[in-house]
PyMOL Python script that loads the backbone (N, CA, C, O; Angstrom):
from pymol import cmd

cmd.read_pdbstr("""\
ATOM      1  N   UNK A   1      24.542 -28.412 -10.308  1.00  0.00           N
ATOM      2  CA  UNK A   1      24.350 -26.975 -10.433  1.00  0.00           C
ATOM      3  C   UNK A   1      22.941 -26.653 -10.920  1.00  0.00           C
ATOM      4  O   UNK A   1      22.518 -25.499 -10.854  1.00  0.00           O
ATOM      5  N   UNK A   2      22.250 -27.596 -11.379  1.00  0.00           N
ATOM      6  CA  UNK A   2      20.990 -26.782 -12.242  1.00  0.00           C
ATOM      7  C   UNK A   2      19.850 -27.506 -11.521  1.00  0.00           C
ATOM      8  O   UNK A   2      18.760 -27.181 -11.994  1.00  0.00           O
ATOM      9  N   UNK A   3      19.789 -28.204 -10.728  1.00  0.00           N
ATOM     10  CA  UNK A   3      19.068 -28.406  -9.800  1.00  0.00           C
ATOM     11  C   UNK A   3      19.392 -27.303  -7.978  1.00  0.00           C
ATOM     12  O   UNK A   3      18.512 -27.338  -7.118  1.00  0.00           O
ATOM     13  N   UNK A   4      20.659 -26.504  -7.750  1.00  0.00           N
ATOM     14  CA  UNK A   4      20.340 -25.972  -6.995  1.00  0.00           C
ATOM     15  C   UNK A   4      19.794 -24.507  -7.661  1.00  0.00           C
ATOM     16  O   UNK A   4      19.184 -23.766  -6.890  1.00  0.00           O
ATOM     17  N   UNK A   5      19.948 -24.157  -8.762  1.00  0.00           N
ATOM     18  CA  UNK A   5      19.884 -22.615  -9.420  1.00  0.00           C
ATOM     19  C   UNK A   5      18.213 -23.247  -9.746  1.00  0.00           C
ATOM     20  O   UNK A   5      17.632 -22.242  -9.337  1.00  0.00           O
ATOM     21  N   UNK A   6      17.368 -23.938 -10.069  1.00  0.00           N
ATOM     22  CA  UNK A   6      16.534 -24.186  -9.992  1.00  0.00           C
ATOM     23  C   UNK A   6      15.280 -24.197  -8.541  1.00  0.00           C
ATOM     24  O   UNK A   6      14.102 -23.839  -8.537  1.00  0.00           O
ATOM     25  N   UNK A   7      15.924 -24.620  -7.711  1.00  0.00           N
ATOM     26  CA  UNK A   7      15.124 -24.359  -6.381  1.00  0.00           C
ATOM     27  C   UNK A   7      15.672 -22.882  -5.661  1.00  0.00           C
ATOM     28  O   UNK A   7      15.024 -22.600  -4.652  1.00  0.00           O
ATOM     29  N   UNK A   8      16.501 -22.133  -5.933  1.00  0.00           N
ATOM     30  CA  UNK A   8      17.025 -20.965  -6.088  1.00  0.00           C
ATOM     31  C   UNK A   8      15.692 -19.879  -7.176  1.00  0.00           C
ATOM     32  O   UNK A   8      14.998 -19.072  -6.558  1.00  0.00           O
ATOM     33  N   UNK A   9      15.588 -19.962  -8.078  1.00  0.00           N
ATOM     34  CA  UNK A   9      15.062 -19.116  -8.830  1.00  0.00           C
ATOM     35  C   UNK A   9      13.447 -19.798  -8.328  1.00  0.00           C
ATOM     36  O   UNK A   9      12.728 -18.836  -8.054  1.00  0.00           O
ATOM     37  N   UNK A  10      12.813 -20.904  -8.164  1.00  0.00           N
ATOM     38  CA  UNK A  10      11.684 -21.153  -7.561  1.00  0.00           C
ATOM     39  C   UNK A  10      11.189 -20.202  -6.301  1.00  0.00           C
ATOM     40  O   UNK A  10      10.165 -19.528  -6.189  1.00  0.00           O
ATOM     41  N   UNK A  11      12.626 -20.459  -5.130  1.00  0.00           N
ATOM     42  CA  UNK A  11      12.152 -19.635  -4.047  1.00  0.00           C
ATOM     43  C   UNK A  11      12.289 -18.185  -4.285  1.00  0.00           C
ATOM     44  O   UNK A  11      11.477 -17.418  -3.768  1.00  0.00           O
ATOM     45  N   UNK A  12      13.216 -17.763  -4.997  1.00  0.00           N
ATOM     46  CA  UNK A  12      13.056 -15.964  -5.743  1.00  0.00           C
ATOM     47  C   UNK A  12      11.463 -15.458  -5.863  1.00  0.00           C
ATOM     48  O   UNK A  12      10.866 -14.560  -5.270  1.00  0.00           O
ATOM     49  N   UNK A  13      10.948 -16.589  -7.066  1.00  0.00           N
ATOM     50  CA  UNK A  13       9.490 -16.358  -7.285  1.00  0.00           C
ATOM     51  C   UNK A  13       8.378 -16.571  -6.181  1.00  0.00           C
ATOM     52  O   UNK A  13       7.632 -15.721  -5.694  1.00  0.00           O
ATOM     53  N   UNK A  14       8.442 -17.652  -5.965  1.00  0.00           N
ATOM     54  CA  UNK A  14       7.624 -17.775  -4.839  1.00  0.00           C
ATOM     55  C   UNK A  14       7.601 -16.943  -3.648  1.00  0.00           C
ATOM     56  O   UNK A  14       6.631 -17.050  -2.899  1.00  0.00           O
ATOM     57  N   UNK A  15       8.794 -15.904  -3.293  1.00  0.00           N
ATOM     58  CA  UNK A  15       8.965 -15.039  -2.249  1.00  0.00           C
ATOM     59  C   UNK A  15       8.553 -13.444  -3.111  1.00  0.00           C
ATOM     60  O   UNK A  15       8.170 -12.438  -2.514  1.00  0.00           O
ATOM     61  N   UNK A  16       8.745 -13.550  -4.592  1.00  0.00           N
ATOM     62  CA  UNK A  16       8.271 -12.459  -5.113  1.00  0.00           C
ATOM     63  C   UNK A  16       6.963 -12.348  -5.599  1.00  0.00           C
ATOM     64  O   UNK A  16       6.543 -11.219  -5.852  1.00  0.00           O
ATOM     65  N   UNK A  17       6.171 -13.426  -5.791  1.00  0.00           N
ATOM     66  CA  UNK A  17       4.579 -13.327  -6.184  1.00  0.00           C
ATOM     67  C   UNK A  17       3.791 -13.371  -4.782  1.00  0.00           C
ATOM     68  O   UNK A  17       2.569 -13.220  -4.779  1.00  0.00           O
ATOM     69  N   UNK A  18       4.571 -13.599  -3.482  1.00  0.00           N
ATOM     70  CA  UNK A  18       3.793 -13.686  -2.201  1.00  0.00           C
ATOM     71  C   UNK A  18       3.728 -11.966  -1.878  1.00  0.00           C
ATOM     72  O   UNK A  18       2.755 -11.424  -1.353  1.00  0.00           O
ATOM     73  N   UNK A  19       4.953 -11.269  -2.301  1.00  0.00           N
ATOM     74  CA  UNK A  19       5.121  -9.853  -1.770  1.00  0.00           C
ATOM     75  C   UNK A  19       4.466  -9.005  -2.604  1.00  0.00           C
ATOM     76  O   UNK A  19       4.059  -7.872  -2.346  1.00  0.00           O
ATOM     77  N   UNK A  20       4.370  -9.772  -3.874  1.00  0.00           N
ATOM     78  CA  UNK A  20       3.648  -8.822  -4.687  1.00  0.00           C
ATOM     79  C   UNK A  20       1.934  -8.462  -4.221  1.00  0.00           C
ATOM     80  O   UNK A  20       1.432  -7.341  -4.146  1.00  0.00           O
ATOM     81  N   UNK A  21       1.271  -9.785  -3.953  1.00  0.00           N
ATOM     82  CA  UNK A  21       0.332 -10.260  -3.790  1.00  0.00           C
ATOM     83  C   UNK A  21      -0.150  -9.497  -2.294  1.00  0.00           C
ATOM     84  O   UNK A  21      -1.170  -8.808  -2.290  1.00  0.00           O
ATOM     85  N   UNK A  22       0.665  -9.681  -1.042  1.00  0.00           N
ATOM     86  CA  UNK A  22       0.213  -8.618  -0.112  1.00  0.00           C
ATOM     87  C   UNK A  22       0.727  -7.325   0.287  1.00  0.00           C
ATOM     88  O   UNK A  22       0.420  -6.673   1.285  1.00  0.00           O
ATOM     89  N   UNK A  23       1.643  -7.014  -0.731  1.00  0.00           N
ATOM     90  CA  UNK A  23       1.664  -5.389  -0.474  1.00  0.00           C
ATOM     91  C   UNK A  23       0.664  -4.804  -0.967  1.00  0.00           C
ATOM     92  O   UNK A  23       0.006  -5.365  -1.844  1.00  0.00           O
ATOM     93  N   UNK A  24       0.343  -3.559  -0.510  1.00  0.00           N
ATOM     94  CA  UNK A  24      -0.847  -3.022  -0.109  1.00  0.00           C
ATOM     95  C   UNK A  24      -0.080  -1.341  -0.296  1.00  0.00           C
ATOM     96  O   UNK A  24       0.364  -0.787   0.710  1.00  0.00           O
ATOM     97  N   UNK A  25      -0.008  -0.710  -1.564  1.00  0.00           N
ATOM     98  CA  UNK A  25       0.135   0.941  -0.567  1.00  0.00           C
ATOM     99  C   UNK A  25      -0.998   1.892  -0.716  1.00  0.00           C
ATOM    100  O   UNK A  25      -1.920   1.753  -1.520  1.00  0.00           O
ATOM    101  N   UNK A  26      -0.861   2.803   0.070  1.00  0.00           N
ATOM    102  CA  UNK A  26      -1.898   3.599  -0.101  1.00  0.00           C
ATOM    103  C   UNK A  26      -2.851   3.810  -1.155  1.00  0.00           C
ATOM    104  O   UNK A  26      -2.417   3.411  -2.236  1.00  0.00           O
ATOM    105  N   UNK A  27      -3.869   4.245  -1.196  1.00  0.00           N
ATOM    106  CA  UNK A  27      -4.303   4.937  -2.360  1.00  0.00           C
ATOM    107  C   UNK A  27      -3.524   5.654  -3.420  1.00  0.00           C
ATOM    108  O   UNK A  27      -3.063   6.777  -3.211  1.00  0.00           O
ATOM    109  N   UNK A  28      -3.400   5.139  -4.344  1.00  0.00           N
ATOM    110  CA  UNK A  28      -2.488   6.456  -4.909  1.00  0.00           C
ATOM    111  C   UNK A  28      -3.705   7.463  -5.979  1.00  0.00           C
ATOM    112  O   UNK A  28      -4.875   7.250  -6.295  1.00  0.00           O
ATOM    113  N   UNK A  29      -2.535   8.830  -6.362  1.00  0.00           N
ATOM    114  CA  UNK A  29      -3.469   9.925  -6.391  1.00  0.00           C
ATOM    115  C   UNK A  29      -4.142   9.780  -7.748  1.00  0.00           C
ATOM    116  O   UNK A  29      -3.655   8.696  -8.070  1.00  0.00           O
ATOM    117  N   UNK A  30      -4.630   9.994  -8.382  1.00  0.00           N
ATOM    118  CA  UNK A  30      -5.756  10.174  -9.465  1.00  0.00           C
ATOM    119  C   UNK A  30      -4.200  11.118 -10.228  1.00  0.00           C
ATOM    120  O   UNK A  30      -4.051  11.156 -11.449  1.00  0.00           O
ATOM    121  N   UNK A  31      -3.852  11.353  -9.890  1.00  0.00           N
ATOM    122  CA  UNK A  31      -2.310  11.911 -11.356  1.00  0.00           C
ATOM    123  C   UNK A  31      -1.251  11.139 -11.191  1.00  0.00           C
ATOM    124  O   UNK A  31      -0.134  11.415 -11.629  1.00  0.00           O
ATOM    125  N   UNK A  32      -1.566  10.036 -10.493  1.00  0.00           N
ATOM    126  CA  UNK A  32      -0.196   8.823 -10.823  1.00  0.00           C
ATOM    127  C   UNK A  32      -0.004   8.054 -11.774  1.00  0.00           C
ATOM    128  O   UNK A  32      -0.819   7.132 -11.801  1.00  0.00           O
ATOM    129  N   UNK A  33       0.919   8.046 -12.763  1.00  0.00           N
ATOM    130  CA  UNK A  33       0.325   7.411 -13.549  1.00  0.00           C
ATOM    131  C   UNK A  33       0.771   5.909 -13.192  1.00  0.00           C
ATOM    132  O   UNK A  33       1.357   5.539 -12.175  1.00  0.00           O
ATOM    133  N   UNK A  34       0.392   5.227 -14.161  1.00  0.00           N
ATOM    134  CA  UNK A  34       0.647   3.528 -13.784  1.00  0.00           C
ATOM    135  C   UNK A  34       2.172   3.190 -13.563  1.00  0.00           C
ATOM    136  O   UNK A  34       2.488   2.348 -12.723  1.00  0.00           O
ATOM    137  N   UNK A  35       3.099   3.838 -14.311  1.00  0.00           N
ATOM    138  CA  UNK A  35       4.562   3.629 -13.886  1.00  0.00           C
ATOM    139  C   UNK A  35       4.958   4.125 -12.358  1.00  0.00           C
ATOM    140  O   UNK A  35       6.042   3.725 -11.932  1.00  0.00           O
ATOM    141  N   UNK A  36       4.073   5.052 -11.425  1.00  0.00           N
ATOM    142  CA  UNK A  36       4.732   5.722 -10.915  1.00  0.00           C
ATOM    143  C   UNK A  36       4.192   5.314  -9.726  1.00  0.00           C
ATOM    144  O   UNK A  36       4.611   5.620  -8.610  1.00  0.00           O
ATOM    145  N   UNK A  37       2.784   4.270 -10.113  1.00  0.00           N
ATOM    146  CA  UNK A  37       2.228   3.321  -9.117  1.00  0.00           C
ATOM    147  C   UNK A  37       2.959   2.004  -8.940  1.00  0.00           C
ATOM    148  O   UNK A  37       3.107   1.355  -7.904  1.00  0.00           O
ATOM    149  N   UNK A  38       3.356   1.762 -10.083  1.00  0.00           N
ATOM    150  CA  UNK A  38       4.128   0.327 -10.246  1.00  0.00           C
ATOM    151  C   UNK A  38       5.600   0.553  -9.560  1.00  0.00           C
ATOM    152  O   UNK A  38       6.302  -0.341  -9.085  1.00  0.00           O
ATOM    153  N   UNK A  39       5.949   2.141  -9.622  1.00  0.00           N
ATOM    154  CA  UNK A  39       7.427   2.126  -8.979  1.00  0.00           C
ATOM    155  C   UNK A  39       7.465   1.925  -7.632  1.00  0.00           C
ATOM    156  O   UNK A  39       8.441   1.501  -7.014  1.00  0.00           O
ATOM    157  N   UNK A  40       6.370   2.238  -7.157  1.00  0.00           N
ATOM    158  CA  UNK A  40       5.856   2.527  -5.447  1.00  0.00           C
ATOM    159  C   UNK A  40       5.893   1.273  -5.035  1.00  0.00           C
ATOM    160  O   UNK A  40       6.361   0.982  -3.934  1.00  0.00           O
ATOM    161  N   UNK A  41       5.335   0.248  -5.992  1.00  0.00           N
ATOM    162  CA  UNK A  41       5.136  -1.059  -5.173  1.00  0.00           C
ATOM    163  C   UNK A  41       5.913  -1.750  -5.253  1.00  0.00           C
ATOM    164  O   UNK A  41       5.959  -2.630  -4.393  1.00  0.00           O
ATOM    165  N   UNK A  42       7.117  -1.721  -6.507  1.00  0.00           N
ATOM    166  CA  UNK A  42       8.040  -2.054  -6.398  1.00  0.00           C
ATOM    167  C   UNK A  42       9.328  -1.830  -5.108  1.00  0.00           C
ATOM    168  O   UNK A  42      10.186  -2.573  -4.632  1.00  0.00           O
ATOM    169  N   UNK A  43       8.944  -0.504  -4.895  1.00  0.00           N
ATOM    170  CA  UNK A  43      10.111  -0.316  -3.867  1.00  0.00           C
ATOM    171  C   UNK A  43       9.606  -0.999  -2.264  1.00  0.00           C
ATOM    172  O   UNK A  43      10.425  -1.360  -1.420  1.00  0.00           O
ATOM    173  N   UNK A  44       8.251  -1.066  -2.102  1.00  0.00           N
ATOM    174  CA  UNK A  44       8.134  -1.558  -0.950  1.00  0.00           C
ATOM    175  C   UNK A  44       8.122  -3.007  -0.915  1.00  0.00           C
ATOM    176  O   UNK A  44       8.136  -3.631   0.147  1.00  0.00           O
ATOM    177  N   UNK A  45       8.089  -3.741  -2.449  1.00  0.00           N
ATOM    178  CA  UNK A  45       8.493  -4.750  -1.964  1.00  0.00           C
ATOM    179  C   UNK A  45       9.614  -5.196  -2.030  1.00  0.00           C
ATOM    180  O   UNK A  45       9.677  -6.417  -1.886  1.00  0.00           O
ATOM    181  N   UNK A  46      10.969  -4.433  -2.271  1.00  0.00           N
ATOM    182  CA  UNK A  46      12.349  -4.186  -2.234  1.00  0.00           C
ATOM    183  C   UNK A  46      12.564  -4.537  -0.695  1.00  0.00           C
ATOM    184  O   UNK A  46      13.191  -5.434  -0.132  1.00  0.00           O
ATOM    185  N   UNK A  47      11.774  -3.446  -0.230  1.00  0.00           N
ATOM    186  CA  UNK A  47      12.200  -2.974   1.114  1.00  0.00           C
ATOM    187  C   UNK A  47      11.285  -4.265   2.587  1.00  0.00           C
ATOM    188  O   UNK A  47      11.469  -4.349   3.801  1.00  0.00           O
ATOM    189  N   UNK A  48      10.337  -5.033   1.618  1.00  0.00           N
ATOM    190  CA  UNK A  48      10.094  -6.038   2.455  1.00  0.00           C
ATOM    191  C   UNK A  48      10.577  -7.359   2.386  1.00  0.00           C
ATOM    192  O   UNK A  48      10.212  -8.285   3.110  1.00  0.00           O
ATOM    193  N   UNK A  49      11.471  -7.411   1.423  1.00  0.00           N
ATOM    194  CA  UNK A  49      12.543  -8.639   1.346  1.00  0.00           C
ATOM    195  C   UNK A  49      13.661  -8.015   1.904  1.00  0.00           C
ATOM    196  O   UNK A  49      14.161  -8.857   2.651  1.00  0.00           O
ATOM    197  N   UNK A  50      14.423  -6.825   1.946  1.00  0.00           N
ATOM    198  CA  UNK A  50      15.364  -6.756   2.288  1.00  0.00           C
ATOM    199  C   UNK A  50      15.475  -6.311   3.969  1.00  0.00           C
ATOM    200  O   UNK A  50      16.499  -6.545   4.611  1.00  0.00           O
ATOM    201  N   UNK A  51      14.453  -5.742   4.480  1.00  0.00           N
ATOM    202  CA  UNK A  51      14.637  -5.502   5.579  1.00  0.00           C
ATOM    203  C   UNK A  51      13.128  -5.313   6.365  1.00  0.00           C
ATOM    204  O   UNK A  51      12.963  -4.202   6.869  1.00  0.00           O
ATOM    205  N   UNK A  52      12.271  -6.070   6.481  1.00  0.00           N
ATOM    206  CA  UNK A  52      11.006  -6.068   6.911  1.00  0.00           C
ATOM    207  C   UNK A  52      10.708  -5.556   8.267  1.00  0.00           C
ATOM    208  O   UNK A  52       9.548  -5.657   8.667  1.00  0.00           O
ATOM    209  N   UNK A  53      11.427  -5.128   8.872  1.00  0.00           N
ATOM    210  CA  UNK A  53      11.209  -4.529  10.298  1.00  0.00           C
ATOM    211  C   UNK A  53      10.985  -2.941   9.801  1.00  0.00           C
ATOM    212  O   UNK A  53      10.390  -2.174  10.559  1.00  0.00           O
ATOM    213  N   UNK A  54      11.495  -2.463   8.467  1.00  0.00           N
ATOM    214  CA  UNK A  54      11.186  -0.752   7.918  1.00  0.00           C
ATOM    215  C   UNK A  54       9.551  -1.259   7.376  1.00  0.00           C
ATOM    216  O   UNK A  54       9.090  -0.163   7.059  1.00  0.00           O
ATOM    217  N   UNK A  55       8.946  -1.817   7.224  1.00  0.00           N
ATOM    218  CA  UNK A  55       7.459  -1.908   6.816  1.00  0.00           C
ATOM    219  C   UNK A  55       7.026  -1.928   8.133  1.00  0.00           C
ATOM    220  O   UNK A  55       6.565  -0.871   8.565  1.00  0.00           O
ATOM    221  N   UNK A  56       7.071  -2.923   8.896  1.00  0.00           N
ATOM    222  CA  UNK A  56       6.724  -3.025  10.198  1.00  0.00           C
ATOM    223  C   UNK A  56       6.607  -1.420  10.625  1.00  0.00           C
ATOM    224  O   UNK A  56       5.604  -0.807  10.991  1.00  0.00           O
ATOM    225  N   UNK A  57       7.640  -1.064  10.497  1.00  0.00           N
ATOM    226  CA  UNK A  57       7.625   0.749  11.510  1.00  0.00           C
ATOM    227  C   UNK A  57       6.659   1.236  10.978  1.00  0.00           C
ATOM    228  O   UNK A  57       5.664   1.617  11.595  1.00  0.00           O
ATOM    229  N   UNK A  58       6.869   1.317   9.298  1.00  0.00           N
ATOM    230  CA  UNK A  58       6.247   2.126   8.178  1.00  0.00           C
ATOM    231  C   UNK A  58       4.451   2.105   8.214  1.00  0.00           C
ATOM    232  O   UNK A  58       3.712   3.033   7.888  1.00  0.00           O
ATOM    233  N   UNK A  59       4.021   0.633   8.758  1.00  0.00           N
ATOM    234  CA  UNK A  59       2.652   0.406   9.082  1.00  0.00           C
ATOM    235  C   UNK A  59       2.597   0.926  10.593  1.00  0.00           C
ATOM    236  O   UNK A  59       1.625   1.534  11.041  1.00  0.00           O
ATOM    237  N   UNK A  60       3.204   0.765  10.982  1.00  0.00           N
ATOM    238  CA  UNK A  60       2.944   1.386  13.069  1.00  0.00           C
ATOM    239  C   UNK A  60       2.682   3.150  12.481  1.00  0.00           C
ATOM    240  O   UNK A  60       1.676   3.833  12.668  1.00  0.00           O
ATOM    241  N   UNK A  61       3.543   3.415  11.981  1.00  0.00           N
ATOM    242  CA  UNK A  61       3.578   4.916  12.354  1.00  0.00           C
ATOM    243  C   UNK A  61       2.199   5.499  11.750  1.00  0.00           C
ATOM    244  O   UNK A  61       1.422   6.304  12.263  1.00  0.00           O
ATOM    245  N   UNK A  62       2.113   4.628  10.087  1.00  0.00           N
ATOM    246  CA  UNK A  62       0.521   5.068   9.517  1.00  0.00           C
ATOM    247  C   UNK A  62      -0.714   4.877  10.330  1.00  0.00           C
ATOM    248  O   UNK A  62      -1.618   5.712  10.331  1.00  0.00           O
ATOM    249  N   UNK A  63      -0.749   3.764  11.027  1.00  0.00           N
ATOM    250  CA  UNK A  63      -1.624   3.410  12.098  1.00  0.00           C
ATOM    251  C   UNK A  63      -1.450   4.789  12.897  1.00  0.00           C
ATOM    252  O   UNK A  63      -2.374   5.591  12.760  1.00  0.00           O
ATOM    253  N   UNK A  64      -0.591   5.085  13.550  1.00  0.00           N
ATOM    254  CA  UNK A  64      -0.585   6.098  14.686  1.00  0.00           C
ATOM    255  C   UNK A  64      -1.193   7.475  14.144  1.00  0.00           C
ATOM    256  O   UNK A  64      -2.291   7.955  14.428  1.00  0.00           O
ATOM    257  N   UNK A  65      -0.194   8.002  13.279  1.00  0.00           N
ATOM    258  CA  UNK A  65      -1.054   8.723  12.732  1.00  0.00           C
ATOM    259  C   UNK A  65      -2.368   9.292  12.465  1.00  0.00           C
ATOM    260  O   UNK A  65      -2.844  10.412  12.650  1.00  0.00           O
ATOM    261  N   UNK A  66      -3.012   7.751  11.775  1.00  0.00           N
ATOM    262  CA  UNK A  66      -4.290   7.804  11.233  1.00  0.00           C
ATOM    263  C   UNK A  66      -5.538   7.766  12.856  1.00  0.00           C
ATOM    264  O   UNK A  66      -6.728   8.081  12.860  1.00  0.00           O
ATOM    265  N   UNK A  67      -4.780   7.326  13.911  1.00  0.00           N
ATOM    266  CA  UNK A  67      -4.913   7.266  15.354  1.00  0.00           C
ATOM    267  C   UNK A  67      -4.831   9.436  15.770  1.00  0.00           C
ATOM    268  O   UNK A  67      -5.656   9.883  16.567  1.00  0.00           O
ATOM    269  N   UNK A  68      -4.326   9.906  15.448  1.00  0.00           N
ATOM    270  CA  UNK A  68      -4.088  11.170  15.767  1.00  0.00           C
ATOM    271  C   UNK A  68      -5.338  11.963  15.027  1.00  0.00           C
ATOM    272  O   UNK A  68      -6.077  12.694  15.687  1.00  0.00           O
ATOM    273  N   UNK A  69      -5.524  11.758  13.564  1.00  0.00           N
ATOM    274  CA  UNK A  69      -6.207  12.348  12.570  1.00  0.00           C
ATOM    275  C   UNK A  69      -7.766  12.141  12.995  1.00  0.00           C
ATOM    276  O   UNK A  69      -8.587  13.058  12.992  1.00  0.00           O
ATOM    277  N   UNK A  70      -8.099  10.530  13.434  1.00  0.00           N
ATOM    278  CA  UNK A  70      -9.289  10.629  13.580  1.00  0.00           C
ATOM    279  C   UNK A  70     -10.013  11.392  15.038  1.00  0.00           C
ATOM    280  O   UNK A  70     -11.100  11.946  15.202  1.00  0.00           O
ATOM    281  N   UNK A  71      -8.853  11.125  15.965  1.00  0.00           N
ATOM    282  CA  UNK A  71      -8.884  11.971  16.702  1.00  0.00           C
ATOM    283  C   UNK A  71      -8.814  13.135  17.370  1.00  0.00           C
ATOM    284  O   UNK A  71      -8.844  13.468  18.555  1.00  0.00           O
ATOM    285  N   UNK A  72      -8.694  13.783  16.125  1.00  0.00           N
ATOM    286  CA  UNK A  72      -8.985  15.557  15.860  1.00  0.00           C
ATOM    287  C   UNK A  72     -10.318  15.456  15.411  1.00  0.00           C
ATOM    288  O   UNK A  72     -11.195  15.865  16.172  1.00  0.00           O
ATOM    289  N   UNK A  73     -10.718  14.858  14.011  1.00  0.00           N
ATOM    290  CA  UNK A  73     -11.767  15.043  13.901  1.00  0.00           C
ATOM    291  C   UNK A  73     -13.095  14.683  14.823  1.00  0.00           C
ATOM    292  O   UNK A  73     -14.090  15.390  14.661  1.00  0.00           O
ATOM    293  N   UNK A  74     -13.139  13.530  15.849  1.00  0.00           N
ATOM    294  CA  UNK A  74     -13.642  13.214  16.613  1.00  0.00           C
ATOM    295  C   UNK A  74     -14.005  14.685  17.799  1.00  0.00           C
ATOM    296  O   UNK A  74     -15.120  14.855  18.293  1.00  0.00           O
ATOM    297  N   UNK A  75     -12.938  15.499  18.034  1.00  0.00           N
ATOM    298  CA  UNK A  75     -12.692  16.441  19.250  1.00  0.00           C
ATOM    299  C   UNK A  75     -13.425  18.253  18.005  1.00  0.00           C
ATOM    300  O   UNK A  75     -13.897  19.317  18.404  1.00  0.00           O
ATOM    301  N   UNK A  76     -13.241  17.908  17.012  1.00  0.00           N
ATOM    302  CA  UNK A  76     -13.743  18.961  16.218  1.00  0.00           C
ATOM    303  C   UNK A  76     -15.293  18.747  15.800  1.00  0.00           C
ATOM    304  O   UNK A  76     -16.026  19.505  15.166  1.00  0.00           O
ATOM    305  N   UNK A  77     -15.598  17.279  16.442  1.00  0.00           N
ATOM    306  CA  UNK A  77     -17.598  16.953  15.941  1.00  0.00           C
ATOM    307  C   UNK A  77     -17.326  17.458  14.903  1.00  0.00           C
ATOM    308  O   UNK A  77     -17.267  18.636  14.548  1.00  0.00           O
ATOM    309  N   UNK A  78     -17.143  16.466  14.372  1.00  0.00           N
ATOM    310  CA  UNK A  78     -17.036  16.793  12.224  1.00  0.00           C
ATOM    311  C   UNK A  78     -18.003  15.430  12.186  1.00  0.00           C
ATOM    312  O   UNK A  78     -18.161  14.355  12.763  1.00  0.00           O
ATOM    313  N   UNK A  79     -18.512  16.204  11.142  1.00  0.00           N
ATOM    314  CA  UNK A  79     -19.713  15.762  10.599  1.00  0.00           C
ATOM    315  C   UNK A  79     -19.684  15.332   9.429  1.00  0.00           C
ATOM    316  O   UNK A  79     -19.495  16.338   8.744  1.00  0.00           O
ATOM    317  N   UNK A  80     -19.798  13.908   8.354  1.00  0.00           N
ATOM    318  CA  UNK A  80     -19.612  14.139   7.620  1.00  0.00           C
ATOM    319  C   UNK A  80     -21.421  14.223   6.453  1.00  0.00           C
ATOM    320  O   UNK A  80     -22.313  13.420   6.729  1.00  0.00           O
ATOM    321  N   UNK A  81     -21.572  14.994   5.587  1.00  0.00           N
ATOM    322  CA  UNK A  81     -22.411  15.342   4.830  1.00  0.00           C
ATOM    323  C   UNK A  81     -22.343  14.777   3.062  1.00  0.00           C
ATOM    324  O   UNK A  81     -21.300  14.815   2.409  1.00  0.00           O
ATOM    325  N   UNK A  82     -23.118  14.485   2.743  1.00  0.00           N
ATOM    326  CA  UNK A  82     -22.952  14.059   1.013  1.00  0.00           C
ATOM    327  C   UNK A  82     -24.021  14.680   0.378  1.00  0.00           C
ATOM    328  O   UNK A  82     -25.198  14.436   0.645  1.00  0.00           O
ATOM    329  N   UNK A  83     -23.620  15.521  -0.502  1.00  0.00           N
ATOM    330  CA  UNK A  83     -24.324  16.038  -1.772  1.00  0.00           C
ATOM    331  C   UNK A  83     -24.188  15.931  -2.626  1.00  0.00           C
ATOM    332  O   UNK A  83     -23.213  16.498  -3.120  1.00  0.00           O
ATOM    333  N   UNK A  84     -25.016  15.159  -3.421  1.00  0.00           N
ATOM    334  CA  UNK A  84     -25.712  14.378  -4.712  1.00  0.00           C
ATOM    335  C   UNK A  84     -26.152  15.456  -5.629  1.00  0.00           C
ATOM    336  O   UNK A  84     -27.305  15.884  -5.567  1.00  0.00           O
ATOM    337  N   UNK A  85     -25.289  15.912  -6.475  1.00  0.00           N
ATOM    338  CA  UNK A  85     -25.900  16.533  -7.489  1.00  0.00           C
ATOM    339  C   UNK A  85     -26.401  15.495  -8.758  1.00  0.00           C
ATOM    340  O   UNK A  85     -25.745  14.660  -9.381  1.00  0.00           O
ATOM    341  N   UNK A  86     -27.856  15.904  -8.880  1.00  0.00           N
ATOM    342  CA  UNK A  86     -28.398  14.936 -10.202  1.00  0.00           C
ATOM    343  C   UNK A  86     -28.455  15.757 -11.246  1.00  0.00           C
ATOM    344  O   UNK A  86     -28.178  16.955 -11.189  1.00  0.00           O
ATOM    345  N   UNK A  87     -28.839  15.116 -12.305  1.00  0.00           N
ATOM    346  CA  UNK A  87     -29.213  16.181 -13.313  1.00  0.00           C
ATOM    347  C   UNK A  87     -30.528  15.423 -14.306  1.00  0.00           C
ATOM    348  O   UNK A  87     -30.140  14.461 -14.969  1.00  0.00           O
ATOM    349  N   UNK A  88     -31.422  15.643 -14.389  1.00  0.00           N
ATOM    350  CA  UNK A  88     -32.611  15.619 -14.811  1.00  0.00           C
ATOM    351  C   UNK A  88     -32.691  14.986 -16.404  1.00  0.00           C
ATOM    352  O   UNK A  88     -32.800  15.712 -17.393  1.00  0.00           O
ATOM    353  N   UNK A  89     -32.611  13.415 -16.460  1.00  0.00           N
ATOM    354  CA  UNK A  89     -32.287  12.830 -17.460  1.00  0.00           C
ATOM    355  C   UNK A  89     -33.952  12.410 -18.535  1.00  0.00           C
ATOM    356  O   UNK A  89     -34.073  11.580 -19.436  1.00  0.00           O
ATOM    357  N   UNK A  90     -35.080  13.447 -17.904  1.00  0.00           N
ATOM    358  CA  UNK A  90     -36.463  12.644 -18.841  1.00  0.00           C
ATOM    359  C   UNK A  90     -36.324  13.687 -19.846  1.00  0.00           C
ATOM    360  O   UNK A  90     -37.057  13.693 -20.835  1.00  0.00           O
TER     361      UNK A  90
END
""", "prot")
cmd.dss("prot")
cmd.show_as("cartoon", "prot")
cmd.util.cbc("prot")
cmd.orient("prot")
């Protein structure tokens, strides 16, 4: 028994520091706080041990999307501009 609950709790970890390690979510917002970032990544890596074909979609559809978005802005010639405000430190 304590040699299979042993290669049991090995592969737990080893399948949970791999998911930890490449999940990836979005940016999160500048008012998230750290619990509410940590809950996020927790659930997707819930959801990529338990059923990895819902990440699979979950990345297609962001792809598509982000496929739609740039391609408005592309058809709107958006431009993008940066202004540097300094402030005069002598």
């Amino acid at each position: 028994m304590g040699d299979a609950y042993t290669i049991l709790v090995s592969i737990f970890f080893t399948l949970f520091t791999t998911f930890w390690c490449c999940v990836r979510p979005d940016f999160p917002s500048h008012l998230d706080s750290k619990l509410r970032i940590l809950s996020i990544k927790l659930n997707i890596i819930f959801w990529a041990s338990v059923c990895p074909e819902v990440v699979l979609y979950w990345a297609m559809r962001q792809w598509f999307e982000a496929g739609k978005v740039a391609e408005a802005f592309r058809s709107d010639n958006f431009e993008i501009t940066c202004t540097v405000l300094r402030t005069d430190y002598s």
